[in-house]
DRENLUM-796097 format. One record per atom (N, C-alpha, C): residue in one letter; x, y, z. Coordinates in steps of 0.2 Angstrom, whole numbers, plus 5000, padded with zeros to 4 digits. Example, Ala and Ser with C-alpha at 12.3 -4.5 7.8 and 13.67 -1.06 7.14 Angstrom:
A506649725039
A506249785039
A506649845039
S506449895035
S506849955036
S506450005039
! end
This chain:
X501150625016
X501450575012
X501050575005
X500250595006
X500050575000
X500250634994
X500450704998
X500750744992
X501250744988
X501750684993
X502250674988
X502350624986
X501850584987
X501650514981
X501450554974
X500850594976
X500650614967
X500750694965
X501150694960
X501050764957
X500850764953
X500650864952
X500150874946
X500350924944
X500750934936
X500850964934
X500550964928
X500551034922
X500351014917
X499651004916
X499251004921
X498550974921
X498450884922
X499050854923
X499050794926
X499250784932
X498850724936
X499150694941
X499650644939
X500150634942
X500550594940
X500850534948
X500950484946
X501350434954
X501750384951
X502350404954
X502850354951
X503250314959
X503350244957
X503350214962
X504050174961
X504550154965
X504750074962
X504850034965
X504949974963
X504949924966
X505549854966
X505849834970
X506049764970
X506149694973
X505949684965
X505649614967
X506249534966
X506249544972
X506949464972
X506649394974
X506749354967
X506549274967
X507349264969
X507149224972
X507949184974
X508649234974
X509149224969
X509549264966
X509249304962
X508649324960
X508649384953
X508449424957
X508549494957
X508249534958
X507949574950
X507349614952
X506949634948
X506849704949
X507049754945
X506749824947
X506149834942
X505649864945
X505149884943
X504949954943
X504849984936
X504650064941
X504050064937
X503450094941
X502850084940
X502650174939
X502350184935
X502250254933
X501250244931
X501150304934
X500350304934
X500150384933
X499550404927
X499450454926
X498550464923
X498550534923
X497650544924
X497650644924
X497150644920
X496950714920
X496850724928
X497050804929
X497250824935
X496250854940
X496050874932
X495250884936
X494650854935
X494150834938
X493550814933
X493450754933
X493950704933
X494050634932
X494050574936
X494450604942
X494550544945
X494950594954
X494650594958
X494750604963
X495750584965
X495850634970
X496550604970
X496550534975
X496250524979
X496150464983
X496250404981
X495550434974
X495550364969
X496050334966
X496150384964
X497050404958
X497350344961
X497750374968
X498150324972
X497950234972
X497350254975
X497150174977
X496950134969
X496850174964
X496750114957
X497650104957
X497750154956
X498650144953
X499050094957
X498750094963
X499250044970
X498849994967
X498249974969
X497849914967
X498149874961
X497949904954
X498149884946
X499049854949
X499449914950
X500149904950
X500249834954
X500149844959
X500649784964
X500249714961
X499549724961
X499149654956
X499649634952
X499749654946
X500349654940
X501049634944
X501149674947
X501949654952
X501849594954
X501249574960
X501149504961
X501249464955
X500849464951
X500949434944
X501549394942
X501849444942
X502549424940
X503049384945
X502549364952
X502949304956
X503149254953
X503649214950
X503449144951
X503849094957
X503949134962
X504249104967
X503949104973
X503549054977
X503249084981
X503449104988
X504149094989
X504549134992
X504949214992
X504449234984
X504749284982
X504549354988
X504949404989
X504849444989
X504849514987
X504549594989
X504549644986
X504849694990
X505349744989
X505249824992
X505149864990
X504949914992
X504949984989
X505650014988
X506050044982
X506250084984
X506350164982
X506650204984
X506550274986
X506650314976
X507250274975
X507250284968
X507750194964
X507750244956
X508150174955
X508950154955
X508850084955
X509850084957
X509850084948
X510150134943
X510150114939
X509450124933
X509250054929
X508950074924
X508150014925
X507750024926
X507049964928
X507349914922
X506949854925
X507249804920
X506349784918
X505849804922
X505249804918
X504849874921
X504649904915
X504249974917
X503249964917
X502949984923
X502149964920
X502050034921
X501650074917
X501250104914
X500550134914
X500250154919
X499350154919
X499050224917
X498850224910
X498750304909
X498050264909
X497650324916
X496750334916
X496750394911
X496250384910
X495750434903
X495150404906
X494650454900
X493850464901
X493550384900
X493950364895
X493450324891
X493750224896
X494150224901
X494650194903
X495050194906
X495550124904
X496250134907
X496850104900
X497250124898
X497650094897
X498350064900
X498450004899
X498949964904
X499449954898
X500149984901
X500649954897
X501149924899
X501649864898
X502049844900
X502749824896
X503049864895
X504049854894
X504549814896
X504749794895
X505049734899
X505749694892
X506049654896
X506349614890
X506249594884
X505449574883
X505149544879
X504949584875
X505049654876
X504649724870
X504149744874
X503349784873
X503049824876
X502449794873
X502149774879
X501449764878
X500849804878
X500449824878
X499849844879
X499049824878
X498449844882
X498049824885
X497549884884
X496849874884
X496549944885
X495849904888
X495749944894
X495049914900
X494749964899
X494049974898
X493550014898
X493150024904
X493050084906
X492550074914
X492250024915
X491849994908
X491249944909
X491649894912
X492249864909
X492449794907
X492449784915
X492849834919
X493349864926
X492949834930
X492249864929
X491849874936
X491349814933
X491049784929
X490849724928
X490849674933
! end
């Protein structure tokens, strides 16, 4: 399973995931996309567990129903209606996020992370 959660091409690892997230009537596709030099960096274990960890946090996030629930799904129905972004590099992470509202972004430094 876990080789066909991340590939590496190009000298990246890459994990793309998505998700659907239904408050009441809304549903929510989310596709979560996560990337990281492929040597050197960041083990592939880690890769998984920061992306899953960071990602579904954010997905949580975005409850506001506390009945809300999520699934996985296999691909999208269609087009994400919010995209998150996690490009690991040396110095970090950058977090991005797309959505309705236009495209945010965040940059966490090792220190900040593990502080």
């Amino acid at each position: 399973m876990i080789n066909d959660l991340v590939k590496i091409e190009n000298g990246k690892m890459t994990l793309t995931d998505y998700t659907l997230l239904k408050q009441g009537d809304v549903s929510t596709q989310i596709k979560m996309y996560c990337e990281a030099p492929a040597a050197g960096l960041i083990s592939r274990d880690y890769f998984i567990s920061l992306c899953t960890v960071l990602g579904y946090e954010m997905i949580n996030n975005m409850k506001t129903d506390p009945n809300a629930t999520t699934k996985t799904l296999g691909e999208l129905i269609g087009n994400p209606d919010v995209e998150i972004n996690l490009f690991v590099a040396k110095g970090g992470i950058q977090v991005e996020v797309k959505g309705v509202n236009g495209t945010n972004r965040s940059t966490i430094t090792w220190e900040e992370l593990f502080k």
